[in-house]
C-alpha positions, -999 to 999 in steps of 0.1 A, spaced: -398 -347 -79 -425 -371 -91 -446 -395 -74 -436 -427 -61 -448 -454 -34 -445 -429 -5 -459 -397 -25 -482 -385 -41 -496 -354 -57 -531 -336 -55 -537 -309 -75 -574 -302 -57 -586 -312 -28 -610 -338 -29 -618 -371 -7 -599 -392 -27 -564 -385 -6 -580 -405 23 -576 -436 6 -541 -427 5 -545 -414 39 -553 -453 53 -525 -468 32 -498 -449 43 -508 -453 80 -515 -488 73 -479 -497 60 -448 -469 59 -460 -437 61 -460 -411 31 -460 -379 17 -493 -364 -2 -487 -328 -18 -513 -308 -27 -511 -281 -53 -494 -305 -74 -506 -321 -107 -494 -356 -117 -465 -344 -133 -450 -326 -104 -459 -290 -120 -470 -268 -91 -509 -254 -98 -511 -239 -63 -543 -235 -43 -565 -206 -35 -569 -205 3 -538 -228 15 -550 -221 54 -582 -231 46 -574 -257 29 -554 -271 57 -587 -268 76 -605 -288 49 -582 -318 51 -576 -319 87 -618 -322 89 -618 -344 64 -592 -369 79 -603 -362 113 -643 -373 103 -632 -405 77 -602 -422 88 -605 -444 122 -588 -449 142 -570 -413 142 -537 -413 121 -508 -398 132 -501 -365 109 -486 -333 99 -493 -304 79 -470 -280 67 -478 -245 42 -447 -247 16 -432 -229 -14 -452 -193 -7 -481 -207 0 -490 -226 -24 -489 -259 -17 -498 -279 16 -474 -310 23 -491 -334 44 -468 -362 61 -485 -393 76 -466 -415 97 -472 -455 98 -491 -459 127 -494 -487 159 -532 -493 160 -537 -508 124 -559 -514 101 -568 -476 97 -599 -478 81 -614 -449 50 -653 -462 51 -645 -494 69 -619 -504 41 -584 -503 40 -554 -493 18 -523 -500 5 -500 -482 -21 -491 -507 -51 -459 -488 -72 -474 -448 -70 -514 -463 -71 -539 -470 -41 -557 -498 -38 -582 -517 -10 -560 -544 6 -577 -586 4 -585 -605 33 -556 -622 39 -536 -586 39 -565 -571 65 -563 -599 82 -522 -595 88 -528 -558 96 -554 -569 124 -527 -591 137 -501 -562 140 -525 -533 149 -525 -560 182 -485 -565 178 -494 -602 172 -475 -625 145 -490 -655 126 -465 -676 141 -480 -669 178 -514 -677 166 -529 -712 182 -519 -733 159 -551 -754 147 -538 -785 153 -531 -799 191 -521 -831 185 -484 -825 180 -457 -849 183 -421 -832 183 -395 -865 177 -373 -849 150 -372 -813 171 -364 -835 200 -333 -854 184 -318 -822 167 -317 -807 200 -302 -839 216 -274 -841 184 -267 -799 182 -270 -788 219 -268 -822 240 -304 -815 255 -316 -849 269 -346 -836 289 -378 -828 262 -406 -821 281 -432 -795 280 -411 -768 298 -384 -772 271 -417 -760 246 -425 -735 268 -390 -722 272 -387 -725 229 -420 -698 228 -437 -730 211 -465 -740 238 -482 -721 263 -509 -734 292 -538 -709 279 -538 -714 244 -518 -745 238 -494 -752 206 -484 -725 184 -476 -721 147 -446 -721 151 -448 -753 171 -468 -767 145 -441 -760 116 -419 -779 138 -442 -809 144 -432 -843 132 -466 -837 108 -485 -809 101 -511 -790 77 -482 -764 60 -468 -759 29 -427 -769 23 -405 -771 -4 -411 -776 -41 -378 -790 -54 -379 -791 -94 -340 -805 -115 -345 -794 -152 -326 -803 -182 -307 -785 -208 -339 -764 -205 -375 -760 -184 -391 -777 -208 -373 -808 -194 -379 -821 -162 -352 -847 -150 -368 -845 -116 -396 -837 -90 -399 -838 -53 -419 -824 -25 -415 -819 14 -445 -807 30 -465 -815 58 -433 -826 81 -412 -806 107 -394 -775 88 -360 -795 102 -366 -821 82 -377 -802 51 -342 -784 59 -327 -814 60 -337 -833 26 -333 -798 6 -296 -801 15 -297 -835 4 -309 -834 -27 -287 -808 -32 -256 -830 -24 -272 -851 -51 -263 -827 -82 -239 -801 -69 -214 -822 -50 -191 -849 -60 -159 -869 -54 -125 -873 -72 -95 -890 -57 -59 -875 -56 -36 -900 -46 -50 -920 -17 -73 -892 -8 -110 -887 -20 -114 -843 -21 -155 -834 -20 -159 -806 -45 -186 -781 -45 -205 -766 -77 -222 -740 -56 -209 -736 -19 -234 -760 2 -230 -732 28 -246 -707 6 -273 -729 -3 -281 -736 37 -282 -702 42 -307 -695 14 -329 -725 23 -331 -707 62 -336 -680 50 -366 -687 26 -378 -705 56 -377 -686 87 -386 -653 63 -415 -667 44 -452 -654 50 -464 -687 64 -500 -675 60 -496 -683 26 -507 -714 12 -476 -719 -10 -445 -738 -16 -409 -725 -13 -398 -730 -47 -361 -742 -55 -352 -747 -94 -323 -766 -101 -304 -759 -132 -271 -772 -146 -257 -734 -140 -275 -721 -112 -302 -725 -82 -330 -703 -80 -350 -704 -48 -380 -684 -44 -399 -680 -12 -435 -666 -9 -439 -630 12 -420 -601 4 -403 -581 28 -415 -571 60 -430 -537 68 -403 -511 79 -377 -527 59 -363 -518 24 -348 -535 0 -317 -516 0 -314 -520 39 -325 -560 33 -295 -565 11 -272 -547 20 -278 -560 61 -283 -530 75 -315 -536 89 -328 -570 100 -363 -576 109 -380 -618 120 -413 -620 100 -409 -656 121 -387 -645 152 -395 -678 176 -385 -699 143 -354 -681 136 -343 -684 174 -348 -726 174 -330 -727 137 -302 -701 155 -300 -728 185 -296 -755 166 -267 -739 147 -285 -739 110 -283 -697 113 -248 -679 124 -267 -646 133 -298 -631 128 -298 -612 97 -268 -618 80 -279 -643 54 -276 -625 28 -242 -609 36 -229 -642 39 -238 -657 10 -222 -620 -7 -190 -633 13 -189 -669 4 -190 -659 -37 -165 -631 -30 -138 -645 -52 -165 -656 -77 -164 -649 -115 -204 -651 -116 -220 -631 -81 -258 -642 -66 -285 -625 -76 -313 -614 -51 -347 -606 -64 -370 -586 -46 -409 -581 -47 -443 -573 -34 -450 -611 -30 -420 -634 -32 -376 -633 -24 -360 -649 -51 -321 -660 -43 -300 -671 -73 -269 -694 -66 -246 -695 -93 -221 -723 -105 -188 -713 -84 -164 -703 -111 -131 -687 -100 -103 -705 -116 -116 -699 -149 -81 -686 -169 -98 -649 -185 -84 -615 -189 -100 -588 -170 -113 -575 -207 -128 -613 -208 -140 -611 -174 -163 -581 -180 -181 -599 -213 -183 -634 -191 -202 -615 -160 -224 -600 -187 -236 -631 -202 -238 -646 -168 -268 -624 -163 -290 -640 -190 -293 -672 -207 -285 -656 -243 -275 -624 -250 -268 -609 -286 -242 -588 -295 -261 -556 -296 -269 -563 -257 -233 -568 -248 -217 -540 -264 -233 -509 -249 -220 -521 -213 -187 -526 -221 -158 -499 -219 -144 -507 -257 -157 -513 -291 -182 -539 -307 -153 -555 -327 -134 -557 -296 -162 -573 -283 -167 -599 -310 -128 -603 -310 -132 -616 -270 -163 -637 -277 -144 -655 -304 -111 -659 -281 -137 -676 -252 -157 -691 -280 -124 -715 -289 -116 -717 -254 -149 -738 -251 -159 -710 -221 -188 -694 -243 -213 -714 -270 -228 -697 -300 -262 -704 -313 -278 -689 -344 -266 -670 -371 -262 -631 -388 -285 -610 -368 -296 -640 -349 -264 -647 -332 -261 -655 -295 -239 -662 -272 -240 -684 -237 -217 -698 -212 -212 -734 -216 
């Protein structure tokens, strides 16, 4: 056992488990073991049921509001496990600061993160706040509706009925992130070159209706990952990268993003791949397993995700990511999902299924697919033969014009074309 974000070990008792105390209630809930040194090597303790006593005292005197917890004598009595379960009235508050874990450490959270615990301590969401501006105009919300769902009445009820407007407190967030103009971040849309020290191309939506941000994402995607060849008297569209996996990523980043933050959703545009990265993390009570796998769903922005969902930009909640798994199914190269404390990152691969390898080949290829160069040295110890076997396949793909080598001796590299 060792410790982690949801445990830790205490070898004494002293008052620094409270910090610990706040962040687990704050967030996810935890474990804290006393007895324990850092290593996971149990010391004991003298008196465990007086021990008990001391850190019931102590969390019942220095955290407030009053956490929800558990103690429990274990392994002869030696060590105390303490269990602390995330809690409804947040922030929970060690000398009127509070915590967070970060990896297996605890640390005060910044305003903007006390701020977002306030909100949920009251079970309120950013996107419900008044919005700041009340001088909305809602043309392009009003059209899309008209074009998806034939809606020719817009009026105040329809805002009312979209959780966008109410008579007390007037235009919402998320009313203003679907206002024809407004004060919020968008899309930061970057093409490079043959590498990121070349910039073909740069372009911004911000400060207009998330629709239409929607909207000119896809189109500038159309730009470089969509074209047109004629067979016989027909003209066929082919795809790149699947524009259906790319809509889904651009939702997503958007109705999942921490709109609190002042930052744009990033897309990077490569000749082999998109990577789109949207500010926030995940939401609390959801891992990342859960998050990718689809087991678990949870709306950071759930009266945004419902007007994308009626509009027909979203299938079903939640199942973004498993959908853009099933669209690359019969892919050579799969997306890539990267996630942290802050951002989502999505990575959309060039669609490549037709591409004439063995399944020795095709082992080496989704390898090198996972970096820009790789080395020999890096290749070898996750394949199930021999380095010269290896060589022998990068040399077969390397005629083939499927994989480029750059350097020389120790320095070789090798990269898709």
């Amino acid at each position: 056992m060792r410790e982690t974000r949801i445990v830790e070990f205490k070898e004494t008792i002293t008052n620094t488990f409270l910090k610990t105390v706040s962040a687990f209630s704050n967030y996810d809930g935890g474990t804290i073991f006393f007895g324990i040194d850092d290593n996971g090597d149990i010391k004991g303790l003298l008196d465990v049921k007086q021990a008990c006593l001391d850190i019931e005292n102590k969390i019942n005197d220095s955290i407030s509001p009053q956490p929800n917890y558990m103690l429990e004598i274990q392994n002869n009595d030696q060590i105390i496990k303490l269990t602390i379960k995330s809690g409804l009235q947040k922030p929970y508050l060690y000398k009127s600061k509070a915590y967070k874990r970060n990896d297996t450490a605890t640390i005060e959270v910044d305003t903007l993160e006390f701020s977002r615990l306030i909100l949920e301590g009251k079970n309120i969401r950013f996107e419900e706040l008044t919005c700041k501006d009340q001088a909305l105009s809602f043309e392009v919300l009003h059209c899309k509706l008209k074009e998806m769902i034939q809606l020719e009445t817009f009026n105040q009820d329809t805002l009312k009925t979209l959780n966008l407007y109410d008579n007390i407190n007037g235009y919402n967030n998320t009313a203003g992130l679907l206002a024809d103009k407004n004060h919020f971040p968008g899309i930061d849309i970057v093409k490079f070159g043959e590498s990121i020290s070349i910039i073909q191309r740069r372009i911004t939506f911000e400060n207009i209706s998330v629709l239409e941000v929607y909207k000119k994402a896809i189109s500038v995607f159309r730009e470089y990952y969509q074209y047109e060849v004629i067979q016989s008297a027909d003209r066929k569209k082919v795809e790149k990268i699947p524009e259906a996996a790319f809509r889904e990523a651009i939702a997503n980043a958007l109705i999942h993003r921490a709109w609190d933050v002042a930052s744009q959703i990033r897309v990077s545009m490569f000749d082999d791949r998109i990577e789109i990265v949207s500010p926030g993390g995940l939401p609390s009570g959801i891992t990342e397993e859960e998050y990718l796998s689809g087991k678990l769903s949870i709306l950071r922005n759930r009266n945004l995700a419902n007007v994308f969902y009626r509009l027909g930009f979203v299938e079903i909640f939640g199942t973004g990511i498993i959908r853009i798994k099933q669209l690359y199914e019969k892919a050579l190269v799969k997306p890539g999902f990267e996630v942290s404390e802050n951002a989502i990152k999505i990575v959309l691969p060039i669609f490549e299924d037709n591409v004439d390898l063995t399944e020795d080949e095709k082992i080496v290829y989704q390898i090198l697919s996972e970096t820009m160069l790789k080395p020999i040295s890096e290749i070898a110890p996750y394949v199930p033969f021999g380095k010269s076997k290896t060589t022998q396949l990068l040399k077969n793909m390397i005629k083939r014009g499927l994989v480029v080598v750059e350097g020389k001796g120790r320095g070789t590299k090798y990269i898709i074309k």
